[in-house]
Structures are given as structure tokens and as C-alpha cells.
PAPA-194039 format. One record per residue (C-alpha): residue in one letter; x, y, z. Coordinates in pm, whole numbers, plus 50000, padded with zeros to 5 digits. Layout:
AXYZ/...
end
This chain:
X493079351849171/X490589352848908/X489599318048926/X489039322149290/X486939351349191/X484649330149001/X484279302649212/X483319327849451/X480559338849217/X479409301249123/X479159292749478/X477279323049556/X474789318949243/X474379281149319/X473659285049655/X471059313949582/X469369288149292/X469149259249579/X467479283349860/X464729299749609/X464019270149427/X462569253249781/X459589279349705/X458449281049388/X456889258649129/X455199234549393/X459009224949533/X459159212049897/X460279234950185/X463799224950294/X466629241450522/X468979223350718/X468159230551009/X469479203751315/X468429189751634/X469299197252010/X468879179352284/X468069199052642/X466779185852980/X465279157452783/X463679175852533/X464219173152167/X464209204951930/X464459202551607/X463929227351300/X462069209951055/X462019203350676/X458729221950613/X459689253650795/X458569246451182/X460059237051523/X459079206951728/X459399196652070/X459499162852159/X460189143452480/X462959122652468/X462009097952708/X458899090452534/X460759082452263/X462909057352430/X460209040352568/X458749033652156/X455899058852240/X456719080151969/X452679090951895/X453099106552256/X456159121852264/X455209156752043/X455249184152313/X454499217752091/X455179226251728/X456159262151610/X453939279451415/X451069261651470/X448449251551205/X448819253350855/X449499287750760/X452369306850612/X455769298950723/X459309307650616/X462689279750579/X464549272350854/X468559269350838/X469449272251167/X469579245451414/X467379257251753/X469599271352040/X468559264952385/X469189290052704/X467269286952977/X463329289652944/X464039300752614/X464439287352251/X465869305451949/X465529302351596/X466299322451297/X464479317451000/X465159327550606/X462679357650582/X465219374050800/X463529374251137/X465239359051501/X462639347151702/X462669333652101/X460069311752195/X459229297152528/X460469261252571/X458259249552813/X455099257052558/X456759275352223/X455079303552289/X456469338752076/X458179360452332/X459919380952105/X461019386151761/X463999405051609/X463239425351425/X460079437651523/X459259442451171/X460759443450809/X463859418050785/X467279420850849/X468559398050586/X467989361750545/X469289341550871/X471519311450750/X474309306250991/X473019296451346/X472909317551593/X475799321851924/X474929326152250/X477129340752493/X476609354252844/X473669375252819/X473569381052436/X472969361652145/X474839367151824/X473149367151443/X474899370451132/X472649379750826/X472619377950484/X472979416450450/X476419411250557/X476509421150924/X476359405451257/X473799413751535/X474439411751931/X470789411252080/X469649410252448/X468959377352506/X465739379652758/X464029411652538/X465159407652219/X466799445052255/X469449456952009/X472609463252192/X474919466951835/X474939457251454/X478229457951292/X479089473350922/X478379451950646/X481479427250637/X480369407750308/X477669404950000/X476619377350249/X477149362850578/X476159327550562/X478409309150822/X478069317151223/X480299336551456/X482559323051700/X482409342552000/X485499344052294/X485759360452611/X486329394552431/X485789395252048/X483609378751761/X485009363751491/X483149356651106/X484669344850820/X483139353850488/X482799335550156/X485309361049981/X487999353650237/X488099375650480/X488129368650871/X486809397351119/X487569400651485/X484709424251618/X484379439551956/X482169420452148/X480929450052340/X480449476552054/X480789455251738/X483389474751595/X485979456351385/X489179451251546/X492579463251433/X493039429451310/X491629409251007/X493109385450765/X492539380250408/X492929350150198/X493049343949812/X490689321249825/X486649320750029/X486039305850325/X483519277550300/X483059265450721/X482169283350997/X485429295051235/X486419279751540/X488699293951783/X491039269651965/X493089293752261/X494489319651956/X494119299651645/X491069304151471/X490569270851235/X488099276850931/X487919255850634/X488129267350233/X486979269049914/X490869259249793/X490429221749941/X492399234750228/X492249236150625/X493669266250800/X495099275251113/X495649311251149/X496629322251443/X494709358451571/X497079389551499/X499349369951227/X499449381150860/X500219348950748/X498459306150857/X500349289351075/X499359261650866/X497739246450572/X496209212250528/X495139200550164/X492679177750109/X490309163949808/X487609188549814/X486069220650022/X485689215350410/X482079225550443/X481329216750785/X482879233651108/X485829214551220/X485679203151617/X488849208751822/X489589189152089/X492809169252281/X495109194652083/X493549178251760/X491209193051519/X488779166551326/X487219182050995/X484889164950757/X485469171150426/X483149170850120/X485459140549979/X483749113750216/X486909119050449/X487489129050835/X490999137250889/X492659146251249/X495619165251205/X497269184951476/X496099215751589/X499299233351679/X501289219251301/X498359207451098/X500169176651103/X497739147350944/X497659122851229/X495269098851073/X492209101050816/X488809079450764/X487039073150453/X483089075650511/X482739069850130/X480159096950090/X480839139550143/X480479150650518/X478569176350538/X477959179350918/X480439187351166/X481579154451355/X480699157451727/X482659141952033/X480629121452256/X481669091352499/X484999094052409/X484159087152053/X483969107251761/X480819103151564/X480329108751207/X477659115451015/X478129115950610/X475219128750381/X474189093650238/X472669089650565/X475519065450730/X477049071251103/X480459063151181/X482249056451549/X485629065751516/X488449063651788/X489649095951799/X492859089151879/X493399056751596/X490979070351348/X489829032951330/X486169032651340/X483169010051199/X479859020951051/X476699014151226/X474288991351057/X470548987451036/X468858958151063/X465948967750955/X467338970950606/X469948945950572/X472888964250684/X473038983850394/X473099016850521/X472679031250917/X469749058250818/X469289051450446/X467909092050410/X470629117150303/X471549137750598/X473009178150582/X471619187750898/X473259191751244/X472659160051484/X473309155251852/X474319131252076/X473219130352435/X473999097252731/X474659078852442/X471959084952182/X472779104151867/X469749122051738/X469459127651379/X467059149551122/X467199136650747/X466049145550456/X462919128550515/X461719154050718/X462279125251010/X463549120151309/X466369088851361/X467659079051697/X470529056251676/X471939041052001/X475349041351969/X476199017452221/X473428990952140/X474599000151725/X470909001651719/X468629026251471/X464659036751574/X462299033851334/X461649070251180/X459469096451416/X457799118551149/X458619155251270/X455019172051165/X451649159451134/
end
């Protein structure tokens, strides 16, 4: 227990040293903030603390210098990191930033039409935010979750504090909210009053990943090398996988299978009723992004930069090349935000501060689109 305790602490510490050292001493901005895709529009939070519009069939056509549709803020002037990928609902785009402020922006123009709070901070915003129904869901780093109205920007309930930090994002169902913390706990929260539930589970050891919730298993990844399926109401996992190193990224469930990428280069599908390993692929580098499904394929992107198609079902999958570099690597940037994949196309921001559009179907990479002027 007391070595869990302090990896707890190192973790905590070394992730506090890697967000405040992007502002000081003439650093670079940073954040990991991702891209999506929506009714042919790209989004993307980017590197030096902004969010960009671009179309996406400008793109495609190679007219990259004409594809910027808005930036967020605009100009030059003072702006905070960006963690959290941009979430799309309807005319509206949202995006939490690190000075501890949600913030919904028109998507037609990325105009401001609200911001949570309406001053101060609640805490810095990390995890990306959850939509559901007519609310959208924040955790903070003051420990709690928020459920705001999702047209106004309205308060409808904050929770206790549930941790020193909150730094992962909620999974929302049909009638609770569910966090996992960094000291091991999982919540279940009232989605209509934010209450905790009567249930909660504890764990010796932190959770590092984000939960997902698969009919009544919630699947989370640790700081013990392990993968966990614990089903809601039980005391005790249903299972336990063991792998190499921490899963970092959010697992994705799907076909009774849940695919995790682990910071040991691997992707493993095990099953998601047993936690049976059914097959595993070694990307060589750590994953750091959660895989997503697309086309009947899983795709994989590890933090060196390279993507993987895998056959779900085989786990036998082949990297993408680039030509334009000899085949060496498929982006050749290291990668640690979320990417998208849309008809097709997977969309990817790296480290670069640029955008990467690889065709998976084609195996074919675009030449970077810088992000900001």
C-alpha cells in the first residue's frame, strides 16, 4: 500500500512539473488537445493554446492555404493550454481550457457564446468534456464534476470534491456519471442531482485511464500495469488483465471485446465479459491515444508518430508508411493527442503543432497543414 501511495504522489508531482513548465522560462505552449471531425469541418485544439476550424474538403482537394475557417482567440494576445479535445453539438463547440474556464463557441464562426464560469476558475480543465442529452459534463482539477446547461452555460449541479484532482473524463449512462480518480476510487453520481450513489469502489492502486462503461461493467485502466473490469454494484473486479506498463489511454469496447493501448507499445483485445487475452499487437512505441474503430478496422496510433490497421478480430495489422520519407515512419512527429477518423480519413494533431491526414485506404499521408499562422 505504501508504494502505491507514492507512486500516487510521483505521478501527481510529475504531471504538475510537465503542465507548469509549458509556461515559464520561454517554454512552448503544449496540451494535448485532439481533433474532431463534424459535417466536414475539422476542429482541433491546438499546441499554442487556440482552436481552429478547417474545411475538410478543402483539404482533400490539396488547398490547404484555403481551408482555415476561424481560429479561437483571435490575434496574438493572452491565451491559456488546451487539454481537451473540442466537442461538437449542434451549432455549438466546446472547449475547456487549463485556467479553469469551459467555454461554447459558435461553430459556424467561433464566436464566444458563453463561458463557465462567468468569472474566477473552477479548477484547471484536463479531462474532456461529456455531452449528454441537454447537459454537458466537466470534471476539474478541484476535484469535482460539473453538469452545465448546454445552450446557456447555466449551472444545474457540482458534485463534492471526489479527489486532490480530477484529471480523467466522466462516462455518462442513461442514469448516473461515473469518474475514476488517480487514488483509486470510482464514483457513480446521480446524473440529475450529482449526488454520489450508494455505490463506489476502491482499489489499492490509482486509476490512470478514463472509465468506460460497457452495459454494467465499467473498464478503466491502472497505475498497477493492470486492466479492470468491475462490474457496477460489486465489491470486488470481475477481472484483471496484467500487462507491461500503465494503460493510459481509454480502452474502446466493442463486439464484446475491449482493445486498450498500453504505455508498453502494445494493443491487446481481451474479452470483455472474462478479460480473456484474445490476441495482442506490438506498435513498438507507448500508446498513448485511445485506438478508435473505423471501417471495420481498428486504428492505432502510438506516440512515435506511427499508425497501425489492425483486424480487430486477428490482431494482425501492418503499419502505414510514408513515402515521403522512406517508409521510415507514417507521421515521423510524436503524437499524445486524440485523432479521428471520418469516410476513411484519419485526422491527426502532432507534436508539431500540425495537422496529418492519412488515407487509410490509399495508405497515403498529406503533407503537414500548419494549425496557426
Amino acid at each position: 500500500m505504501k508504494r502505491l501511495s507514492v507512486l500516487f504522489f510521483f505521478v501527481m508531482g510529475l504531471f504538475c512539473l510537465l503542465l507548469v513548465s509549458c509556461f515559464g522560462g520561454g517554454q512552448p505552449m503544449g496540451g494535448w488537445a485532439g481533433v474532431t471531425v463534424h459535417e466536414g469541418v475539422i476542429y482541433a485544439g491546438s499546441r499554442d493554446g487556440k482552436v481552429v476550424a478547417l474545411n475538410a474538403s478543402a483539404i482533400a482537394e490539396n488547398a490547404s492555404a484555403q481551408a482555415l475557417l476561424w481560429e479561437w482567440p483571435e490575434g496574438t494576445g493572452t491565451r491559456s493550454l488546451i487539454y481537451t479535445t473540442p466537442v461538437v453539438n449542434g451549432e455549438l463547440v466546446y472547449v475547456g481550457t487549463y485556467d479553469g474556464r469551459l467555454y461554447a463557441l459558435t461553430a459556424a464562426r467561433g464566436v464566444e457564446r458563453w463561458v463557465y464560469p462567468r468569472s474566477g476558475s473552477i479548477g484547471s480543465i484536463v479531462g474532456k468534456p461529456v455531452v449528454a442529452d441537454d447537459t454537458i459534463y466537466v470534471t476539474s482539477s478541484d476535484g469535482r464534476v460539473y453538469a452545465l446547461d448546454i445552450t446557456y452555460g447555466d449551472l444545474k449541479w457540482r458534485s463534492e470534491p471526489l479527489a486532490v484532482k480530477l484529471w480523467t473524463s466522466a462516462a455518462v449512462t442513461d442514469d448516473a456519471v461515473f469518474v475514476s480518480t488517480f487514488d483509486g476510487w470510482i464514483y457513480g453520481l446521480s446524473k440529475d442531482t450529482g449526488q454520489k450513489l450508494d455505490w463506489s469502489y476502491k482499489s489499492r492502486a490509482g486509476f490512470a485511464s478514463s472509465p468506460v462503461v460497457y452495459k454494467d461493467i465499467v473498464y478503466v485502466g491502472s497505475f498497477d500495469n493492470s486492466l479492470y473490469g468491475i462490474r457496477i454494484g460489486d465489491n470486488e473486479p470481475v477481472w484483471r488483465f496484467s500487462a507491461g506498463r500503465w494503460f493510459w489511454a481509454a480502452p474502446v469496447v466493442g463486439n464484446a471485446t475491449v482493445y486498450a493501448g498500453c504505455l508498453d507499445g502494445k494493443v491487446y483485445a481481451v474479452e470483455a465479459n472474462t478479460g480473456r487475452k484474445l490476441w495482442e499487437f506490438d506498435t513498438g512505441k507507448p500508446v498513448v491515444c485511445s485506438p478508435v474503430m473505423a471501417d471495420g478496422a481498428l486504428i492505432v496510433v502510438n506516440e512515435a508518430g506511427n499508425v497501425y490497421v489492425i483486424n480487430p478480430e486477428t490482431g494482425i495489422g501492418e503499419r502505414i508508411e510514408n513515402a515521403s520519407n522512406g517508409g521510415k515512419s507514417t507521421i515521423g512527429v510524436q503524437v499524445k493527442a486524440a485523432f479521428c477518423a471520418v469516410d476513411g480519413v484519419l485526422y491527426v494533431r502532432a507534436e508539431d503543432n500540425k495537422l496529418y491526414v492519412v488515407n487509410v485506404a490509399e495508405r497515403s499521408v498529406s503533407e503537414p497543414i500548419p494549425l496557426t499562422k
